[in-house]
SEDOPA-567595 format. One record per residue (C-alpha): residue number from 1; x, y, z. Coordinates in nm, 4 decimals, padded with zeros to 6 digits. Each point is the difference from the previous one (the first is absolute). Example, Ala and Ser with C-alpha at 12.3 -4.5 7.8 and 13.67 -1.06 7.14 Angstrom:
2
site num=1; u=01.2300; v=-00.4500; w=00.7800
site num=2; u=00.1370; v=00.3440; w=-00.0660
end
This chain:
203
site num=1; u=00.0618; v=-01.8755; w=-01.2325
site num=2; u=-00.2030; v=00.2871; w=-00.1505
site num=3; u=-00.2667; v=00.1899; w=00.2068
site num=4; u=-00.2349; v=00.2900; w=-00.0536
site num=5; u=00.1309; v=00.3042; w=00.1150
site num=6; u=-00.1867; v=00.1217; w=00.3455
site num=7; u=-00.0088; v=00.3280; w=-00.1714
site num=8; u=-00.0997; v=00.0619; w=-00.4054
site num=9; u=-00.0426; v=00.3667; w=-00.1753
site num=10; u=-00.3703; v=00.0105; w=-00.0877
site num=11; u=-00.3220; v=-00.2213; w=00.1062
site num=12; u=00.0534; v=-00.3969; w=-00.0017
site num=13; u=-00.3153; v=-00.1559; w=-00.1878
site num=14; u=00.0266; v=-00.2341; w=00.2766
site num=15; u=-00.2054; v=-00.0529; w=00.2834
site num=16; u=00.2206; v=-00.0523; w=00.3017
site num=17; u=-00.1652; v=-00.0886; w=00.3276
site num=18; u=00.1840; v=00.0685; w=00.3709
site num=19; u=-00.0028; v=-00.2864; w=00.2111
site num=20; u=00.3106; v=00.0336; w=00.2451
site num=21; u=00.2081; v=00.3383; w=00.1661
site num=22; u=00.3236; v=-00.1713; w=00.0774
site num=23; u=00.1790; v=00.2927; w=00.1191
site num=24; u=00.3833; v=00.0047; w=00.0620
site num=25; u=00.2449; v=-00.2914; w=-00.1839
site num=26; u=00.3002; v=00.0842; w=00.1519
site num=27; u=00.2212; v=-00.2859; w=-00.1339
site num=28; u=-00.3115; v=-00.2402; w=-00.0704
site num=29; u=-00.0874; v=00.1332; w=-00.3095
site num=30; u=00.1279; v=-00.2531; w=-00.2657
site num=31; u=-00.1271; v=-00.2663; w=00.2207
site num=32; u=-00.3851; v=00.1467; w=00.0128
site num=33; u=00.0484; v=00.0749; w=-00.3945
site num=34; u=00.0661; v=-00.3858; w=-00.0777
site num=35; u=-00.3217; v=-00.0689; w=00.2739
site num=36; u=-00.2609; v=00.2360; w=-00.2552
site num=37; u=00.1794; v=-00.1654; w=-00.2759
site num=38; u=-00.1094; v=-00.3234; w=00.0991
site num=39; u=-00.3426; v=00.0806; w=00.1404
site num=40; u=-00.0953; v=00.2789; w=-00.2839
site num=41; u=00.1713; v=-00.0514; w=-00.2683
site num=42; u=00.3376; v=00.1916; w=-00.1717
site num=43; u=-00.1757; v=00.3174; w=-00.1183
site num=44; u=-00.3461; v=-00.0802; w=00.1135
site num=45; u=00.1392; v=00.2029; w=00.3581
site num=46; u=00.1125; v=00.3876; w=00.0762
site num=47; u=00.1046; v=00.2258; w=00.2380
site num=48; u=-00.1826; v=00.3309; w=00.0446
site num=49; u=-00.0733; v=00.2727; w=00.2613
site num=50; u=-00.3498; v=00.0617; w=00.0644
site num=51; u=-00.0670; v=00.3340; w=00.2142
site num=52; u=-00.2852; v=-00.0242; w=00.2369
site num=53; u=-00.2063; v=00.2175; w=-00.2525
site num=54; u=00.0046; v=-00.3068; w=-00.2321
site num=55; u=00.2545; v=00.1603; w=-00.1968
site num=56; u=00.2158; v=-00.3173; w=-00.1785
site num=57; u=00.3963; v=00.1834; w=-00.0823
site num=58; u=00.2396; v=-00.2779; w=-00.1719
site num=59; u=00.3131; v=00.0668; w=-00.0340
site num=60; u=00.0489; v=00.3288; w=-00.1492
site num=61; u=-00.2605; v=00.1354; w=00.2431
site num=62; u=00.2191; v=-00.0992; w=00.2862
site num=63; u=00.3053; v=00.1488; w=-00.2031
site num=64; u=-00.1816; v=00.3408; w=00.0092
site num=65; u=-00.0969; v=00.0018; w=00.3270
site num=66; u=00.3478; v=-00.0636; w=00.1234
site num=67; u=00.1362; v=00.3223; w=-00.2150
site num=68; u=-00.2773; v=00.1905; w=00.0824
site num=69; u=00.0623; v=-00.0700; w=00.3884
site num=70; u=00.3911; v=00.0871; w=-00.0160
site num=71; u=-00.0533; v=00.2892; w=-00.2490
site num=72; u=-00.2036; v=00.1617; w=00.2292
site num=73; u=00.1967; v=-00.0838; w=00.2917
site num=74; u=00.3031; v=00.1759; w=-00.1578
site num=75; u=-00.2079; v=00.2798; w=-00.0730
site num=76; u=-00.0619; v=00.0390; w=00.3751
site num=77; u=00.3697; v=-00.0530; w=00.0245
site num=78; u=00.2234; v=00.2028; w=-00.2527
site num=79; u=00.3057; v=00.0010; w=00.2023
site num=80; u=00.0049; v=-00.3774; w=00.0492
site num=81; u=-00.0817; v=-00.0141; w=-00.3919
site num=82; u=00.2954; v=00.1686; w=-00.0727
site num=83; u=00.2396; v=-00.1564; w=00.2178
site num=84; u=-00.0827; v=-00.3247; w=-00.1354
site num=85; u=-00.0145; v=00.1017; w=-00.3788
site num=86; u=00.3643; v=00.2620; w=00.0386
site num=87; u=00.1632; v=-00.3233; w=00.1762
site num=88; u=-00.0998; v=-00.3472; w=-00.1873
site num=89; u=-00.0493; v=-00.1328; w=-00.3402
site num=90; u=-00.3342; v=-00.1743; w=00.0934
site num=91; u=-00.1513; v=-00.2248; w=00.2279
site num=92; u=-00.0316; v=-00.4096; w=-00.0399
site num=93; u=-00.1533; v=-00.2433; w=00.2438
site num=94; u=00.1051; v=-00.3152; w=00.1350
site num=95; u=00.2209; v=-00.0683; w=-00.3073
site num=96; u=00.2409; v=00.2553; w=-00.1563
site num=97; u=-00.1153; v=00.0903; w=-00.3783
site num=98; u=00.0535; v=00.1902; w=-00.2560
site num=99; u=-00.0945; v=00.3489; w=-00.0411
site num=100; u=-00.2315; v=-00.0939; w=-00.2888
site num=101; u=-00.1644; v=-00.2860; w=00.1555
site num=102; u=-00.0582; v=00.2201; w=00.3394
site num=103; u=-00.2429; v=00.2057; w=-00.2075
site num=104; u=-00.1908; v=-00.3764; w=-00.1307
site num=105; u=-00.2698; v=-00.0898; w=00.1871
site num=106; u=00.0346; v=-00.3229; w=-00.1863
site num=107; u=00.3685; v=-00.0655; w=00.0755
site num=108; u=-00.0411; v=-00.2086; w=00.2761
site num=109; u=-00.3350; v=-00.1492; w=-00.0511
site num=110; u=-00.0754; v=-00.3508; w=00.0452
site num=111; u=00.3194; v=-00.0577; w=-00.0152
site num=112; u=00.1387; v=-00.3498; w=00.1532
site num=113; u=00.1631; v=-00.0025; w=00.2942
site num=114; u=-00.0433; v=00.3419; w=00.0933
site num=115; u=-00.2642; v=00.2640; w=00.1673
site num=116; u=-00.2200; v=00.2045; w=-00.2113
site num=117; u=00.2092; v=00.3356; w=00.0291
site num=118; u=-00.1693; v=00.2926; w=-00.0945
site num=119; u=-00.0485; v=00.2734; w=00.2670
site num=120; u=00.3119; v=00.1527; w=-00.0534
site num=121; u=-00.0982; v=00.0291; w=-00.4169
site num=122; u=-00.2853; v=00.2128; w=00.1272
site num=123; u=00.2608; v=00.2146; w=00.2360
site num=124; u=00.2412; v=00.0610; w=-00.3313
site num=125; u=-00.3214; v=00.0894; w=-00.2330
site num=126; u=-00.1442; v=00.2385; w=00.3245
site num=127; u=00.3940; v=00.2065; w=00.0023
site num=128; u=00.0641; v=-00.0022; w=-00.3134
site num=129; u=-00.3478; v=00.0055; w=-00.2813
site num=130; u=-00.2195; v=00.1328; w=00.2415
site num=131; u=00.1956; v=00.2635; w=00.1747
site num=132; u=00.2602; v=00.0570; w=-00.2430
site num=133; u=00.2639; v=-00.0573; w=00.2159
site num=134; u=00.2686; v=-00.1523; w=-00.1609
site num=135; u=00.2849; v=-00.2713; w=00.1667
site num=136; u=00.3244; v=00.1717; w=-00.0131
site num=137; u=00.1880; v=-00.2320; w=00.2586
site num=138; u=00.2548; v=-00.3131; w=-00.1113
site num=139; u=-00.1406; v=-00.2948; w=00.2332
site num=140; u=-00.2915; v=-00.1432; w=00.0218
site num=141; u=-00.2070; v=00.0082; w=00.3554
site num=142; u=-00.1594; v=-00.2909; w=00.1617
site num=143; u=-00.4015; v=00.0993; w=00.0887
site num=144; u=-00.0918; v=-00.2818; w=00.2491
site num=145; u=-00.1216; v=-00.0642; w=00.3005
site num=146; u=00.2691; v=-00.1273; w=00.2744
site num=147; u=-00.0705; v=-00.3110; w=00.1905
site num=148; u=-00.0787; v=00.0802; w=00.3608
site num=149; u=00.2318; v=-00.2652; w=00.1457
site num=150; u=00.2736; v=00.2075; w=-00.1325
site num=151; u=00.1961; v=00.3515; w=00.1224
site num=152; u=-00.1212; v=00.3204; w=-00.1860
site num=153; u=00.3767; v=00.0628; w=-00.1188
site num=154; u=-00.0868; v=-00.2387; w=-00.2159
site num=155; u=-00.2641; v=00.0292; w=-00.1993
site num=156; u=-00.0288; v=00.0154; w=-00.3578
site num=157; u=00.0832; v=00.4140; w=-00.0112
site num=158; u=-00.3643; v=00.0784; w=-00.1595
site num=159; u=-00.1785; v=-00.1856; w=00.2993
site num=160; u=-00.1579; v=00.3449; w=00.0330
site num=161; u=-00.2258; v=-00.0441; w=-00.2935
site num=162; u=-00.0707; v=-00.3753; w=00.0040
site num=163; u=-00.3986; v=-00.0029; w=-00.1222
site num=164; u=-00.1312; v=-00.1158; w=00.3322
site num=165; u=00.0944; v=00.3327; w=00.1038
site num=166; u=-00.2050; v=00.2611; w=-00.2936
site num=167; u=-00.3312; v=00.0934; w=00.0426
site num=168; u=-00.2276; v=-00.1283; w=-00.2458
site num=169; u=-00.1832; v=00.3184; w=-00.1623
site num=170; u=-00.3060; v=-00.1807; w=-00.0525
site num=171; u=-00.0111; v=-00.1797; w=00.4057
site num=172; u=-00.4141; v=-00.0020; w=-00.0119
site num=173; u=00.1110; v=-00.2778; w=-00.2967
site num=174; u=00.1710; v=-00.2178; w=00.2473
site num=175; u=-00.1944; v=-00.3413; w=00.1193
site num=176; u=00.0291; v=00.0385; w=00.4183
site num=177; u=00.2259; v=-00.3615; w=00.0716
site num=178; u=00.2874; v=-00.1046; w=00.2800
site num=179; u=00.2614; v=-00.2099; w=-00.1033
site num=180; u=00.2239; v=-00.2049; w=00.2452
site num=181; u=00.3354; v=00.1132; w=-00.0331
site num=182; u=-00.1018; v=00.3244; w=-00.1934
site num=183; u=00.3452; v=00.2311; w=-00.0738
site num=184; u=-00.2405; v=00.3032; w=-00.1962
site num=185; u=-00.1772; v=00.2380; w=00.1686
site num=186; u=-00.3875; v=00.0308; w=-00.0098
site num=187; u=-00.0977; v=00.2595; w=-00.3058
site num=188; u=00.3009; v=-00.0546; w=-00.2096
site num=189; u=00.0579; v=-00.1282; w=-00.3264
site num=190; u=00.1016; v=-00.3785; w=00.0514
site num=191; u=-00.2918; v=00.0454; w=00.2369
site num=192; u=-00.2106; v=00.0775; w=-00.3007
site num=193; u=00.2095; v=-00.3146; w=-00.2075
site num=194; u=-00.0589; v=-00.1995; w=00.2723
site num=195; u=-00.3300; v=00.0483; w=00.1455
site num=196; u=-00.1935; v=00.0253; w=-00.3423
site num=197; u=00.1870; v=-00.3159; w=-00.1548
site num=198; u=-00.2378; v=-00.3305; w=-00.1332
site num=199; u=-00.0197; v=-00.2499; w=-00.1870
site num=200; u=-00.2106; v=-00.0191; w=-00.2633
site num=201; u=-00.1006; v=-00.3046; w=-00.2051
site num=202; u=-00.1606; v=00.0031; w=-00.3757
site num=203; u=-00.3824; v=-00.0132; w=00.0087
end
């Protein structure tokens, strides 16, 4: 199955129209994919973020916003910058990966069977192209958020920096929704993911 990326360098000649915000997947993704495919069409269907401004971001868009978010957060916060870059190799997601892949956005794209995983690509790029602040540790570190059923000891060891928990530089940009269930705080990056996401359909 081959779709449209949500996000492509440069303007798309074509004329997409927003018709739905359908917020958080969780685990429902694949299943609501297969749903547009039906309805829409393969490739006649996208995912964007559209800022309350009118603004439409695909995918690189979001991308930015993410490194922009945790470069400035590190700037805020040198000392945690350089714990984290003096002790660990990089950070992955839900999955561990491969140095080179953690700086893809496009690693883990659309791939079967598993969540889009990308927030911690725009934490590597923030340390280490944007504030030149190289990994000099052995191991890897996990950057997720931990699941509140379960004791703090143990957490994935980046918990700290999970997305749902750096402010979003540009917050006036942010679309003002509730979620049920909602782990991210209000203002933050998956807050802007989440809040500006639709889906648009070819005019």
């Amino acid at each position: 199955m081959t779709k449209e990326k949500p996000c492509e360098k440069g303007m798309s000649k074509v004329n997409w129209i927003t018709v739905d915000r359908p917020g958080y997947f969780g685990k429902n993704r694949e299943v609501q994919e297969k749903l547009w495919d039906e309805k829409y069409g393969i490739g006649n269907w996208r995912l964007a973020c559209q800022t309350p401004q009118g603004i439409v971001l695909t995918y690189d868009g979001v991308i930015q916003e993410y490194i922009e978010g945790y470069a400035e957060y590190f700037r805020l916060h040198p000392d945690e910058a350089k714990q984290i870059t003096e002790s660990f190799a990089y950070a992955y997601d839900k999955e561990l990966v491969t140095k080179e892949d953690a700086f893809d956005p496009y690693a883990l794209y659309q791939k079967p069977g598993k969540a889009n995983q990308f927030h911690h690509v725009a934490f590597n790029i923030a340390l280490e192209r944007v504030l030149k602040s190289p990994f000099k540790g052995s191991e890897p570190i996990k950057v997720r958020a931990g699941k509140p059923e379960t004791p703090i000891e143990k957490w994935p060891a980046g918990w700290k920096w999970h997305p749902g928990r750096i402010p979003c530089v540009h917050p006036e940009t942010i679309t003002n929704r509730e979620f049920p269930n909602q782990w991210w705080e209000k203002d933050s990056i998956e807050d802007f993911y989440q809040s500006n996401k639709v889906l648009q359909i070819k005019g």
